[in-house]
Residue, then its C-alpha position, 0 to 999 in steps of 0.5 A: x105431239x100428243x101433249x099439242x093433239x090433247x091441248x087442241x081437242x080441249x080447245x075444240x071441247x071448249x069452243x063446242x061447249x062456248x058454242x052450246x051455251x051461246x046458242x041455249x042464251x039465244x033461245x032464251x032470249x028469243x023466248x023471253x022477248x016473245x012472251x013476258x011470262x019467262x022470268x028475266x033473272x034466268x035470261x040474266x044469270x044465263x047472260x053473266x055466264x056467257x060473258x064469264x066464259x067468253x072473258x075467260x077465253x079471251x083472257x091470253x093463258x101466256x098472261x095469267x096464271x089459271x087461277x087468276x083467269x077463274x077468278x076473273x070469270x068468277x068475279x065477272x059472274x058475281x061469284x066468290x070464290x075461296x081456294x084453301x091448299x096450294x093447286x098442285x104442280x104435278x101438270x096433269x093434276x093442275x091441268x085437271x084439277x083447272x078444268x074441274x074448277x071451270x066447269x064447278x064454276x059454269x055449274x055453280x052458277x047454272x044450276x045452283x044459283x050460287x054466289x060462293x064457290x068454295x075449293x079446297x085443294x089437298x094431297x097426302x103422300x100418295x095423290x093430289x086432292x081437290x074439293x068443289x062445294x057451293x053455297x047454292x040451292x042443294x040437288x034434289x036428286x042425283x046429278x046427271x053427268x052430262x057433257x060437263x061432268x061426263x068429259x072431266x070423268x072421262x079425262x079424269x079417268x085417263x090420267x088413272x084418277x078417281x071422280x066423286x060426285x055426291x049431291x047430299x046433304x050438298x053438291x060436292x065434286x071431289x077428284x084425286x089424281x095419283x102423284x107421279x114417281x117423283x112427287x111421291x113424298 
């Protein structure tokens, strides 16, 4: 029951967010349509993502893998997406460590205006690893959790792992999740 509890509410936080961004292209768009002083390329990109998440929901997770249904909305918002490592096969790592890779995705092309998103998975004896950078436009200032970041901390956290989030000389998100007793090496 809880396992069925955990995968609804992440439904329900994926839908609100689908909702958020819908909503946000909306407004957007009206805004755009009112006054040509707005510039297009955001109305565009904000537009590329929305069909990225939406493909990426509708796409049947009993079909794909989620590596290959990120790759389907990366490829589908113009972005190049290069995996080292192998994801790991401990569940709530992959299941994190897949949800971190959306929402690297969602703000690669938000906020960077990105076109490659770079992953790179590790683990040691001890934990599993993963590495988000991009080649997009560099903070500069310090990265705000918001509803995103701010969840995957919280769920990263629950499962007893560690959340990095560094945004000089480059954004990078670096999350560690503990190997089970049976992992262990």
């Amino acid at each position: 029951n809880v396992d069925k509890l955990t995968r609804e509410k992440e439904r329900l936080e994926t839908k609100a967010h689908i909702h958020r961004e819908l909503g946000q292209t909306l407004l957007t768009t009206r805004r755009y349509l009112r006054s040509e002083n707005d510039n297009p390329q955001e109305l565009l990109n904000m537009l590329k993502r929305n069909i990225a998440m939406l493909r990426m929901e509708a796409e049947s997770p009993k079909n794909d893998k989620p590596i290959v249904m990120l790759m389907k909305a990366a490829h589908s918002a113009g972005i190049d997406v290069l995996i080292t490592g192998q994801m790991p096969k401990q569940e709530d790592a992959n299941r994190l460590f897949f949800e971190a890779a959306t929402e690297a995705l969602t703000n690669a092309v938000r906020h960077a205006d990105a076109k490659t998103l770079r992953i790179a998975f590790s683990e040691d004896n001890t934990a599993y690893s993963v590495w988000f950078t991009n080649d997009g436009s560099k903070p500069q200032k310090k990265t705000v959790e918001g509803g995103g970041l701010g969840s995957l901390r919280l769920k990263t956290e629950q499962i007893g792992g560690t959340m990095e989030v560094l945004y000089q000389p480059e954004f990078a998100l670096k999350l560690t999740v503990l190997k089970k007793r049976g992992d262990i090496l």
